[in-house]
C-alpha positions as CSV (number, residue, x, y, z in Angstrom):
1,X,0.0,0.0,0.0
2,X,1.6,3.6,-0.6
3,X,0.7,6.1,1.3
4,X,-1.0,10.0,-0.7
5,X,0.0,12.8,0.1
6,X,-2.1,15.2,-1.2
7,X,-4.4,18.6,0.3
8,X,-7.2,18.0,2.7
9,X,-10.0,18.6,0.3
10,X,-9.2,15.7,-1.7
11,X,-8.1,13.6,1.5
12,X,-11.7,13.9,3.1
13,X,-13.3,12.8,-0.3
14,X,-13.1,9.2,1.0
15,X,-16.3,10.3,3.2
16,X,-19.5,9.4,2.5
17,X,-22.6,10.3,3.6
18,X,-23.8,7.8,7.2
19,X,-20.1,6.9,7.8
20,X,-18.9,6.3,11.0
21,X,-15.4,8.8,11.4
22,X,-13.1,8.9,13.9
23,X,-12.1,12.3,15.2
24,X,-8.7,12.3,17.1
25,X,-8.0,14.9,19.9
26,X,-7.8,15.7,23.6
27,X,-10.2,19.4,23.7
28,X,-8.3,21.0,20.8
29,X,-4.7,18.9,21.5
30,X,-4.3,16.6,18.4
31,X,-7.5,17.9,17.0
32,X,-6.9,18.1,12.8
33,X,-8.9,21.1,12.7
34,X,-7.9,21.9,8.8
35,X,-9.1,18.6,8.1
36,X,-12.7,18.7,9.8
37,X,-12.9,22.3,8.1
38,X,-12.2,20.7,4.7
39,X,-15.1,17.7,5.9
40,X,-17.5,20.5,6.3
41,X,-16.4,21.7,3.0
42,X,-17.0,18.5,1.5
43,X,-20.5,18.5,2.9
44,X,-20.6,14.5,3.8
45,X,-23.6,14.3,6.5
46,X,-25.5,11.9,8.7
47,X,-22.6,11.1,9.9
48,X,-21.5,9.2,13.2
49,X,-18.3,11.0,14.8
50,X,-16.1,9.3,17.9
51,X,-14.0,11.5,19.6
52,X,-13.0,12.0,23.3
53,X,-14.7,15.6,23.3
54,X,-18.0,16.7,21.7
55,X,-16.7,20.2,20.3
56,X,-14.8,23.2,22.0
57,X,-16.1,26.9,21.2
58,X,-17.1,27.3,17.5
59,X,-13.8,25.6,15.8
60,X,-13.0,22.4,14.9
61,X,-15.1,19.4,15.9
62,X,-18.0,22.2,17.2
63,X,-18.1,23.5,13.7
64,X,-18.8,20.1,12.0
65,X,-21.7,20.1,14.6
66,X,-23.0,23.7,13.7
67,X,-23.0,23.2,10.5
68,X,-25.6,19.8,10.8
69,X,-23.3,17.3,9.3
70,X,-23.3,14.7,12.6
71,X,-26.4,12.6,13.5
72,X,-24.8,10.9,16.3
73,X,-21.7,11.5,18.9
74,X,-19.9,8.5,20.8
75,X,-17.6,10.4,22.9
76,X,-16.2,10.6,26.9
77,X,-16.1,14.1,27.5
78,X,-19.7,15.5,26.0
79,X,-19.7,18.5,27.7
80,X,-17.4,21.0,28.9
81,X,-17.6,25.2,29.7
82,X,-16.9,25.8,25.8
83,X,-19.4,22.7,24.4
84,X,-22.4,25.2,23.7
85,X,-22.7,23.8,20.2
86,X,-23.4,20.0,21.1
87,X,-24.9,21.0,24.5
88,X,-28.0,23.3,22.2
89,X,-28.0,20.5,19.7
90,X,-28.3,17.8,22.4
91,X,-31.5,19.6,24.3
92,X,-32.9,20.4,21.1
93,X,-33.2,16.7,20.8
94,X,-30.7,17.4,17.2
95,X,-28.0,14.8,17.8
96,X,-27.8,11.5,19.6
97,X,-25.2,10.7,22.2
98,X,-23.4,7.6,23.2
99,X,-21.4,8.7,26.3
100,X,-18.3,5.8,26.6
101,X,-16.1,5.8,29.7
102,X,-12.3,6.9,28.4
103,X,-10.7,3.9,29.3
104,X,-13.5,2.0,26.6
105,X,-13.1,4.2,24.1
106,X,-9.5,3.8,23.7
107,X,-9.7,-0.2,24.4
108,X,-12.7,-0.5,21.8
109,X,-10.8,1.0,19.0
110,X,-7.8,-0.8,20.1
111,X,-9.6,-3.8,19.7
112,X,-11.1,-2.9,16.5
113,X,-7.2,-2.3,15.4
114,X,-6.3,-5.9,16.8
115,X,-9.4,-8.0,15.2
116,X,-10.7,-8.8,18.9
117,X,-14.5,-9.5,18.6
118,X,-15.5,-8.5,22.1
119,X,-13.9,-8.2,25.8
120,X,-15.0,-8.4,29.3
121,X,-14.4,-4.6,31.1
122,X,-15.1,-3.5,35.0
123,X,-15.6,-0.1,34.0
124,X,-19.3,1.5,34.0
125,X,-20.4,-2.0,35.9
126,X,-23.4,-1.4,37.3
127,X,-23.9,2.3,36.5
128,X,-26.8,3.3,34.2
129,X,-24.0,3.5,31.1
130,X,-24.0,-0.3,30.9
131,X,-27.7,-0.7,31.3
132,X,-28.7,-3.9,28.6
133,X,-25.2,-5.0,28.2
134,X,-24.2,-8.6,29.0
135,X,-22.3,-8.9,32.4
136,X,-20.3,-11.5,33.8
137,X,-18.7,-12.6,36.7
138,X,-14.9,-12.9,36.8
139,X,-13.2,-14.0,40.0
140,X,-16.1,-12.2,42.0
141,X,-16.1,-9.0,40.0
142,X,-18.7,-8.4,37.8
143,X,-17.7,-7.4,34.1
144,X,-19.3,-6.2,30.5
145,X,-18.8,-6.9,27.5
146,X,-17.6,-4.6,25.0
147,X,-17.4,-4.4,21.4
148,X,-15.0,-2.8,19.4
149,X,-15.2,0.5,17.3
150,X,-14.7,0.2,13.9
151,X,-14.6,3.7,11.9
152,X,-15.1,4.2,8.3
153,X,-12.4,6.6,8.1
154,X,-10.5,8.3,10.9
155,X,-8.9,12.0,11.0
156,X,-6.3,12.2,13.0
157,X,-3.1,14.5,13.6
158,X,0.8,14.1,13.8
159,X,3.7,15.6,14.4
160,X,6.0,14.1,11.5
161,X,5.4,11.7,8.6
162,X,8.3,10.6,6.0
163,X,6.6,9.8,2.7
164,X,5.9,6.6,3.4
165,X,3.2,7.8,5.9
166,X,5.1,6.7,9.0
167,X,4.0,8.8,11.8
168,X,5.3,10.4,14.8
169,X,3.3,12.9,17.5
170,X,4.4,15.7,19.7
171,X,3.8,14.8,23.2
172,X,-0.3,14.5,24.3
173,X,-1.3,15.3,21.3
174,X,-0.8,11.8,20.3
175,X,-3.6,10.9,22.9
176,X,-6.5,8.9,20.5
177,X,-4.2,9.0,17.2
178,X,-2.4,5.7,16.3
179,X,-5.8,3.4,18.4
180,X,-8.1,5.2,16.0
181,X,-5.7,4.9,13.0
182,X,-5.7,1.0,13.4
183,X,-9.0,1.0,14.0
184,X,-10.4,2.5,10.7
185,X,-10.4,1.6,7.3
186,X,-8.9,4.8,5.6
187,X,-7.2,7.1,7.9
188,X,-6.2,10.8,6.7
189,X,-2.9,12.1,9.0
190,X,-2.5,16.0,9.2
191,X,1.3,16.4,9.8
192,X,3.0,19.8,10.5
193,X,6.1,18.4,8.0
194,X,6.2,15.6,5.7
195,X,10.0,14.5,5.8
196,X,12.1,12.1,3.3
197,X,12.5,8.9,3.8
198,X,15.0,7.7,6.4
199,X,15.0,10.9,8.0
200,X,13.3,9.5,11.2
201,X,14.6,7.4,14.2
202,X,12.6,4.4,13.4
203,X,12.3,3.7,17.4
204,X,10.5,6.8,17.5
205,X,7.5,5.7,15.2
206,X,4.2,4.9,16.9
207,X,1.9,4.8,13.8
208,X,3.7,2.5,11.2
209,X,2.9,3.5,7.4
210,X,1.0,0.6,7.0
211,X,-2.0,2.1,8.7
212,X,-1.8,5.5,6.7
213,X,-3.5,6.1,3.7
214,X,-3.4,9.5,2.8
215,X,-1.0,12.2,4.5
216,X,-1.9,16.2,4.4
217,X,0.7,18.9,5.4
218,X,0.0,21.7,7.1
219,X,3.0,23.5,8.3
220,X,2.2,25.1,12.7
């Protein structure tokens, strides 16, 4: 597979309309924000976005929600003092919300990555967020199952790339970014620098090229 390196309005195209896109991001830290802007460009809806937050201020992830594009949000953090956008679509009854402990989220898209079907989790046991989900009990603890999160595509942003697409992030920024890039099936990487080949300390790579489709540079 080789890796495109192209501009984000051509690297979103892979969107379609009632796809499942993962969003990577901590708040605004590792958010691809030139990417989501060229998504709202691109004018995909219906779609299903995972992401730790639900928006911050009017940028961003809150601007894909503005502008009507997302029917559902599977996220840990749905609100926060600057989530007015998804907080007015929320009571307006606009947008659906699947709230998933932080821990999950991470492990469900890891899974996805890895091919695990389902796993057992102590998290959210017994609270109203695992409500209808199958429970078991492990050595006197009670567990849920979980199943993974596949995405469609997943948006996510780096430090470096070389041209092959390998990948490496700057500090927490890297929080959701190589789970959710194993975990889709065409993942678009907004670097600040795209770099030749070679030019990075291979022990310093988190997200190998094989799990990078399409690369878009946008210089800090």
């Amino acid at each position: 597979m080789r890796t495109t390196i192209t501009d984000a309005r051509e690297a979103v195209a892979a969107v379609k309309d009632g796809d499942t896109v993962l969003v990577g991001g901590f708040g605004m830290a590792g958010m691809p924000v030139e990417l989501i802007d060229a998504l709202i460009e691109h004018g995909a809806g219906d779609l299903t976005i995972v992401s730790n937050n639900a928006g911050n201020g009017d940028t961003g992830l809150a601007a894909l929600l503005a502008a009507g594009r997302v029917r559902k949000m599977i996220c840990s953090f749905p609100r926060q003092t600057d989530s007015w956008v998804f907080d007015g679509l929320y009571r307006a009854g606009k947008i659906e919300l699947e709230v998933v402990p932080q821990g999950n989220l991470a492990e469900r898209m890891r899974a996805a990555g890895a091919g695990i079907g389902a796993f057992f989790c102590p998290t959210g046991a017994g609270t109203m967020l695992t409500e209808g989900k199958e429970t078991r009990v492990i050595d006197g603890r009670e567990y849920v199952l979980e199943y993974p999160i596949h995405g469609d595509v997943a948006l996510i942003r780096a430090h470096v790339a070389d041209r092959l697409g390998n990948l490496v992030y700057r500090k927490t920024a890297r929080n959701f970014g190589p789970v959710m890039a194993t975990a889709a099936t065409v993942t678009v990487a907004q670097v600040s620098s795209i770099v030749e080949i070679g030019s990075l300390d291979p022990e310093c790579v988190v997200t190998p090229s094989i799990y990078v489709n399409t690369l878009v540079e946008v210089p800090r």
